[in-house]
Each structure stands twice: as structure tokens, then as C-alpha cells.
N, C-alpha and C positions, 0 to 999 in steps of 0.2 A: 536115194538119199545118202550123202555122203555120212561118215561118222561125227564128222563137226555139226553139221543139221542135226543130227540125232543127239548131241549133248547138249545144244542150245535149246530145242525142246523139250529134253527133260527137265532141264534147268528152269524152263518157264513154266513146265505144270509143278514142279516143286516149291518157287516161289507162289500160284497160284492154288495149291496146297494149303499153303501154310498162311495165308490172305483169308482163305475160304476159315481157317482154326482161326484166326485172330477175331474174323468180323462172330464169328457164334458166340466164342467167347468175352466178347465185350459187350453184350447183347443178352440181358436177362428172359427174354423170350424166348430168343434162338435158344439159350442154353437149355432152357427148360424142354423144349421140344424136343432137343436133340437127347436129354435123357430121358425120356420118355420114347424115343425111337429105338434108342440103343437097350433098354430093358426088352426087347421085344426077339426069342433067338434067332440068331441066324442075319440079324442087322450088323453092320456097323457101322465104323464110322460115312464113308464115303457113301454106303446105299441111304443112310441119313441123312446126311448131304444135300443127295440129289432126291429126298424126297422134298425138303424143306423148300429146295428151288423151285418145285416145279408144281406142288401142292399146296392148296392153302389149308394147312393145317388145319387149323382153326373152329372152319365150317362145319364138320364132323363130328360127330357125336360119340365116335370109338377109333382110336387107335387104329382097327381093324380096317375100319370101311375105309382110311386112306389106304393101306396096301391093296385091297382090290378096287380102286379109282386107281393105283397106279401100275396095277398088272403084275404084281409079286406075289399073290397069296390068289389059289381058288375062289371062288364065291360059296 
């Protein structure tokens, strides 16, 4: 991969970055999950992120039982 490929790439997970900030924060659901993720240590922003994508929050009754449905936290 030349160093042009590699700036063009960055450049497109940075605008998709900051796409990913926009859509939570316009989004009183997301946002609330998302502090509700990030209170939790050793979370941040992005491993919040990618739980909100890929977990339905929602369904679960603790905080908790989503990090081990998504393999971050022992059982």
C-alpha cells in the first residue's frame, strides 16, 4: 500500500468517525446508551460504538449481560 492509499484511508475512517459522533448525537436514544456505556470503566467511546452497532441494547435487563453477549467481560 502506497502512502497516498494510506492517507485516503485515514481520511475516510475519520470522516466515518465523526458520521458515527454526528448520527449518536442527534439521536436521543443513542445518546443515552452511549452514556450509559461510557459510565461503565474501561469503555469508551469507540468500544461503545461498536456495541450499539452490533447489540440490541435494549433487550437486556443490565448493562452487564450486554458485555458478555458481546465477549468483553467474563461471565
Amino acid at each position: 500500500m502506497t502512502n497516498s492509499n494510506k492517507a485516503l484511508n485515514y481520511g475516510q475512517i475519520e470522516q466515518i468517525k465523526q458520521l458515527i459522533t454526528v448520527l449518536i448525537d442527534t439521536h436521543e436514544n443513542l445518546k443515552h446508551q452511549q452514556k450509559l456505556l461510557l459510565s461503565i470503566p474501561g469503555v469508551g467511546e469507540l468500544t461503545a460504538a461498536k456495541l450499539q452497532t452490533s447489540v440490541e441494547i435494549g433487550t437486556y435487563d443490565s448493562v452487564s449481560f450486554v458485555f458478555v453477549h458481546a465477549g468483553v467481560t467474563p461471565r
